[in-house]
Each structure stands twice: as C-alpha cells, then as structure tokens.
C-alpha positions as CSV (number, residue, x, y, z in Angstrom):
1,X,217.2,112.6,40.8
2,X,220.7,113.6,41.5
3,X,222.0,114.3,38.1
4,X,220.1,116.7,35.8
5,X,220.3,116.9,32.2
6,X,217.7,119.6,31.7
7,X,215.5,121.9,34.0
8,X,212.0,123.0,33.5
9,X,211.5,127.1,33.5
10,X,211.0,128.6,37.1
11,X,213.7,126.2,37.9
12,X,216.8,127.5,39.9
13,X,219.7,125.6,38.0
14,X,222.7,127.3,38.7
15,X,224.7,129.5,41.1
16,X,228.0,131.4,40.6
17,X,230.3,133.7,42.8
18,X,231.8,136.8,42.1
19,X,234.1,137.9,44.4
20,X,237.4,139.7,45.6
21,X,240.0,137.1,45.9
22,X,239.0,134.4,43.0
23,X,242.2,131.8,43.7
24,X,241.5,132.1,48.0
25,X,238.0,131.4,47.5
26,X,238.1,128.6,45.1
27,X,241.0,127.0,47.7
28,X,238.1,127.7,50.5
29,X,235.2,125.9,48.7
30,X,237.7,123.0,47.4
31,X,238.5,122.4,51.3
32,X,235.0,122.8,52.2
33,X,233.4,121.2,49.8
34,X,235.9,118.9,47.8
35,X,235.1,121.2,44.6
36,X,237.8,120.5,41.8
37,X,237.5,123.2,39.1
38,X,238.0,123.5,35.2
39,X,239.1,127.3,34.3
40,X,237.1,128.4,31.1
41,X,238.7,131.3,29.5
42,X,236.4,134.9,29.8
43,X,238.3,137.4,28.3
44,X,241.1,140.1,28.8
45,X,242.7,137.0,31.1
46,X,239.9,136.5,33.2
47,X,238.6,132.3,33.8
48,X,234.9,131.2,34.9
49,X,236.3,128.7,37.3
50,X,233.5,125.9,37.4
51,X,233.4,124.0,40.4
52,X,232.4,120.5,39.9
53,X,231.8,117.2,41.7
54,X,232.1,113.5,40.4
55,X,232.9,115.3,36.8
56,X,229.2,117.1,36.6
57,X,229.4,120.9,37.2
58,X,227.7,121.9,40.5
59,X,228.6,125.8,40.4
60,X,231.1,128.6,39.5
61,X,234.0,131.4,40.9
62,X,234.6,134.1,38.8
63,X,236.4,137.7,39.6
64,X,234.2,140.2,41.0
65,X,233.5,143.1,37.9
66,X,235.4,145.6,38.8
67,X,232.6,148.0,39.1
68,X,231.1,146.3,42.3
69,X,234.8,146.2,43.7
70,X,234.8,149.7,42.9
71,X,231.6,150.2,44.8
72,X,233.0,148.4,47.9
73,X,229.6,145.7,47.2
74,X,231.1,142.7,49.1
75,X,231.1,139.1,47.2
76,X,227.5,137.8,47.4
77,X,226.3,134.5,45.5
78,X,223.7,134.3,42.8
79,X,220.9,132.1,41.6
80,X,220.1,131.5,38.3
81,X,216.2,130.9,37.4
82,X,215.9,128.6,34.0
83,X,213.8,130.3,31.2
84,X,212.5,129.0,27.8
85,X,213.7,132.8,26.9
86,X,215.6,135.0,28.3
87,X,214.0,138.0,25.4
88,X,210.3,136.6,26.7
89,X,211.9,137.1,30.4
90,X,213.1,140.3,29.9
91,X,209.9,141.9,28.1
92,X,208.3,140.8,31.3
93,X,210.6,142.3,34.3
94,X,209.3,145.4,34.1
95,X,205.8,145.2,34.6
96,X,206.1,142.8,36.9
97,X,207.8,145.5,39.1
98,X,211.1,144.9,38.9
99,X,214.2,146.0,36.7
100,X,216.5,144.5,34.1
101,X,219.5,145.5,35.1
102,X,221.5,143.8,32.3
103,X,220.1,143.5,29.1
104,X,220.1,139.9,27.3
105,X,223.3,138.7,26.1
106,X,225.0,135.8,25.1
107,X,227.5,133.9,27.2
108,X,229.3,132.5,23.9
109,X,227.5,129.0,23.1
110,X,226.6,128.3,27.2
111,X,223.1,130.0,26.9
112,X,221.5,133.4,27.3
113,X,220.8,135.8,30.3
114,X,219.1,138.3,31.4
115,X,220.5,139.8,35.0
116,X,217.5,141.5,37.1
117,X,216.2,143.1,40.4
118,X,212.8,142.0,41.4
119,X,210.4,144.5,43.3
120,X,212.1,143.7,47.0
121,X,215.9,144.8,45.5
122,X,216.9,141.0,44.9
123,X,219.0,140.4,42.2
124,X,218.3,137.7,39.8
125,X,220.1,136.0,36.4
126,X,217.6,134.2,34.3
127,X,219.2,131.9,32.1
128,X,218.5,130.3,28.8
129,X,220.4,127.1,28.5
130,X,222.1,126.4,25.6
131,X,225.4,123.9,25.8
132,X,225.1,124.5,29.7
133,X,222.3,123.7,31.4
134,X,222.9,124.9,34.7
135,X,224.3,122.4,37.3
136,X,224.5,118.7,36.4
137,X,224.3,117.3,39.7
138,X,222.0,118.5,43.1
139,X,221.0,117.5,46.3
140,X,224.3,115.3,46.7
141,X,227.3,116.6,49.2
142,X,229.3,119.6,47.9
143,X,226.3,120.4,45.0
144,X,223.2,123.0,45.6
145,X,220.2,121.5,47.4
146,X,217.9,125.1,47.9
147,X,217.6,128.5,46.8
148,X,215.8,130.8,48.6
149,X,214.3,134.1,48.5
150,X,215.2,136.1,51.6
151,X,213.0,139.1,51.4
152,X,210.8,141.8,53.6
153,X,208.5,141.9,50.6
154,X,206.1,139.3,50.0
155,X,204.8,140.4,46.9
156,X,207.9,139.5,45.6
157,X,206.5,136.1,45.0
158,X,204.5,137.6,42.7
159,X,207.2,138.8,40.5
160,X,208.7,135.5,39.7
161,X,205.2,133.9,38.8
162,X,204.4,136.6,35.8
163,X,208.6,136.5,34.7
164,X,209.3,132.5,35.3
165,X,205.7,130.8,35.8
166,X,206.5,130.3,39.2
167,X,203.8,129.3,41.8
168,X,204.1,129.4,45.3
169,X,202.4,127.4,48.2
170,X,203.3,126.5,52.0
171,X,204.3,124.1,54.5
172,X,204.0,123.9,58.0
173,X,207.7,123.9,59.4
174,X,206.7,123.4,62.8
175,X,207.9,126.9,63.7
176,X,205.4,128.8,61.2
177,X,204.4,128.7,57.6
178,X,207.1,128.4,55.3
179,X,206.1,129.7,51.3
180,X,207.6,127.5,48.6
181,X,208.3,127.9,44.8
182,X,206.7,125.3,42.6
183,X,206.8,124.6,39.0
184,X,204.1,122.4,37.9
185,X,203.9,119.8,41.6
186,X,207.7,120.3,41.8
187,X,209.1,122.2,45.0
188,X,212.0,124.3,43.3
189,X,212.9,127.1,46.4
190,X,211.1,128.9,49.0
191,X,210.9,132.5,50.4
192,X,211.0,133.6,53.4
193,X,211.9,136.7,55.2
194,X,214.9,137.4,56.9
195,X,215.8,136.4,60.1
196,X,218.2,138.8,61.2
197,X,218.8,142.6,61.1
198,X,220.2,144.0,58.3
199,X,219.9,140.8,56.1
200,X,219.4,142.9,52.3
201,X,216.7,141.5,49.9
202,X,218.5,138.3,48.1
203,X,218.6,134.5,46.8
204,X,220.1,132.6,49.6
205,X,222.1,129.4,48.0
206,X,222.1,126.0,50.6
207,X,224.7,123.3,49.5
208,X,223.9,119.8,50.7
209,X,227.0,118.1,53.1
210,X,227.3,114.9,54.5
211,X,228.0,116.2,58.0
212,X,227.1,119.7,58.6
213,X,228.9,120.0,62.6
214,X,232.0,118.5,60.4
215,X,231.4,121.0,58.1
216,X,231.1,124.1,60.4
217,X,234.3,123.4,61.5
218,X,236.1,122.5,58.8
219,X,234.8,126.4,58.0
220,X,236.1,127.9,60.7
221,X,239.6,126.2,60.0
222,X,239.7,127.6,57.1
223,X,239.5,131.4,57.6
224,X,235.4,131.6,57.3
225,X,232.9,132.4,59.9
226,X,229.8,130.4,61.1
227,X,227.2,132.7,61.3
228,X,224.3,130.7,62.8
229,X,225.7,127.2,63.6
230,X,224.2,123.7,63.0
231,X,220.3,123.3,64.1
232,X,218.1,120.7,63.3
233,X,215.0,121.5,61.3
234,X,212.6,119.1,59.8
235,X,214.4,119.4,56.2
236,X,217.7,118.7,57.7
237,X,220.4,120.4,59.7
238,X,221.2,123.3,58.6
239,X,224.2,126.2,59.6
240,X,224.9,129.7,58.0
241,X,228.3,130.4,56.8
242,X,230.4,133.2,55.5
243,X,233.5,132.4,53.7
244,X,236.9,134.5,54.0
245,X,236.1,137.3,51.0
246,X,232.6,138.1,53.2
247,X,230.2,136.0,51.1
248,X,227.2,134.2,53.1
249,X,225.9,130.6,52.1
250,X,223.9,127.8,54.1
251,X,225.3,123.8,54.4
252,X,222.6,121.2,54.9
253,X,222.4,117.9,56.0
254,X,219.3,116.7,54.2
255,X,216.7,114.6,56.6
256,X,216.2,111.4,55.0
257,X,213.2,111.0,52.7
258,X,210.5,108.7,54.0
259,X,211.1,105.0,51.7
C-alpha cells in the first residue's frame, strides 16, 4: 500500500537531509524528483523543508548543524526506524553495542527521537510518531522504496533486533545471498556490505522513479554525479547518485510484482 497512515516498530518511516546548501539542494531534488516543499519553522530562522509528493510527505531538507559543518562531515542522508518508545529505545542502545548519541527529545508535537550509532558506526534516529508519522506515501516515483544497512559488520543485525524487534532473513539475488529486515512477515530493509572502498558504515536511502536511465541523466544535468549507473537487478533497476552538496542516494525502477 502506497500511502501509509501508521508504521509498525522496526519500520523505517522516514528520511531527512542535512546538508550545506539547503535552497540548491531542495531545487536539485525538486528537478529530480518533482518534490514540492512546505517550510516548517525550527528555530533561530532555520525551516525543516518537507518534501512531499501528491500532498503526502515523502521526506525532508534541513540545514546541516553547524557542528558537522564545522567538522568538514559532508551532507549524508538519514533513516528513521519507528519505535513504540523512543525512552524504551534508548535504555536499550547501549547494551546492544551501540551509542546514543543524542538523548530523547521532543520535536515539538511531530514525535520523539532518539539519534544513535549502532556497533558498525552507523548512525540511526529512532522515532516515536506523534502528529507525524513518518512518510505518508512509499514505493511510488519521487517517495522512499528501501533503506538499507551498508555495513562491514554483520552483527550489526543484531543491534537493531534487541533496540527495534527487528528480524532478519535472506533471499537469493542471483549474485549471492542478500539479508533482509523483517517485522513480523513484512520485508522492511536489508543489509548488506559495502560494495566499494571506502564506503563508511551507514543507512543507504533508495527512492523509487519511473525511469531510472531518465533519471540518471536528468542527475547529471543538474550538477550531481552518477556514481554507479543504471543496472538491472531482480528488484528493479537501480543507479547510485550523489547530488551537488556530496550526499549519496540510490533511484529504482521497481520490477513489477507478479499479479
């Protein structure tokens, strides 16, 4: 189903982007993606610009803190993992390995979050819906149809089963054994590691597209950089993008579902 209205926990419901140049990116995704935005005041001038698609929310751009600009970090995506509590969450990250690296807050009346690194270095948001459940429409063009774990450390699995209730199985992708996330008999995301040198630990976001060769170049017009072009796999065809401020993302072209 297309359009969500809630999301079990272990679920990946929503992913945002920090980054350098807030009004060039949004203009990048908007050509890429046909994103129109609503700017929701954050403070000290600041906007949570959220992207949406046929009027439902499908993700956000916000200005990188100025701490990671600081830091030189470049603009990377995140994933947010729905939780029944982001307090139970939290109480758990640490003996599961990893580290809370912002304590829970509130995001006004949206929900409540908890921002983490699992055991492999990923980071992580954990959200508590409140008003905003996460995105309210996936798997369609210009809206989130994966997230994935890129990591070196397979026991990172493990982490997200004792924080979010995660499970994890696998699936024969022709080239190998791929692991997937599952809540209850629902595939939410996979992990795999990564497939280049250099590639740090982290959730890797895929947006679903209606032509992903159209797409690739309609990148590369404007100012981004394929990083792996379009190649069929049995999901879909898939390319590897980096957009003008040095964020990465994946495009798909979904297969189609047997009738």
């Amino acid at each position: 189903m297309p359009e969500r209205t809630s999301y079990a926990q272990g679920t990946p419901s929503w992913v945002d982007l920090p980054t350098s140049d807030q009004n060039a990116a949004k203009a990048f995704y908007a050509g890429v993606f046909g994103w129109t935005y609503d700017d929701q005041p954050m403070g000290e001038g600041a906007v949570y610009s959220l992207a949406k698609v046929r009027g439902h929310d499908v993700a956000a751009i916000s200005p990188q803190p100025p701490e990671m600009a600081a830091a030189g970090a470049p603009p990377m995506w995140n994933t947010y993992i729905t939780v029944d509590s982001a307090d139970d969450a939290a109480a758990k990250i640490g003996a599961a390995g990893g580290k809370v690296l912002m304590e829970p807050f509130d995001v006004m009346d949206a929900g409540r979050m908890v921002f983490a690194m699992d055991l492999g270095g990923a980071m992580v948001a954990f959200w508590q819906p409140n008003q905003h459940i996460g995105a309210g429409l996936v798997n369609e063009p210009g809206a989130i149809t994966w997230n994935e774990l890129i990591t070196t450390d397979p026991s990172s699995a493990k982490f997200y089963e004792q924080v979010a209730g995660m499970t994890t199985s696998t699936m024969d992708m022709g080239q190998g054994e791929y692991t997937l996330f599952n809540v209850g008999d629902q595939m939410v995301g996979g992990t795999t590691p990564p497939q280049m040198e250099g590639v740090p630990n982290h959730w890797h976001v895929y947006f679903a597209v209606d032509d992903a060769d159209a797409t690739a170049a309609k990148v590369t017009e404007l100012g981004g950089k394929i990083l792996v072009p379009p190649f069929d796999t049995p999901v879909g065809r898939i390319a590897v993008a980096q957009d003008p401020q040095g964020a990465v993302f994946s495009f798909m072209k979904n297969a189609p579902q047997p009738g």
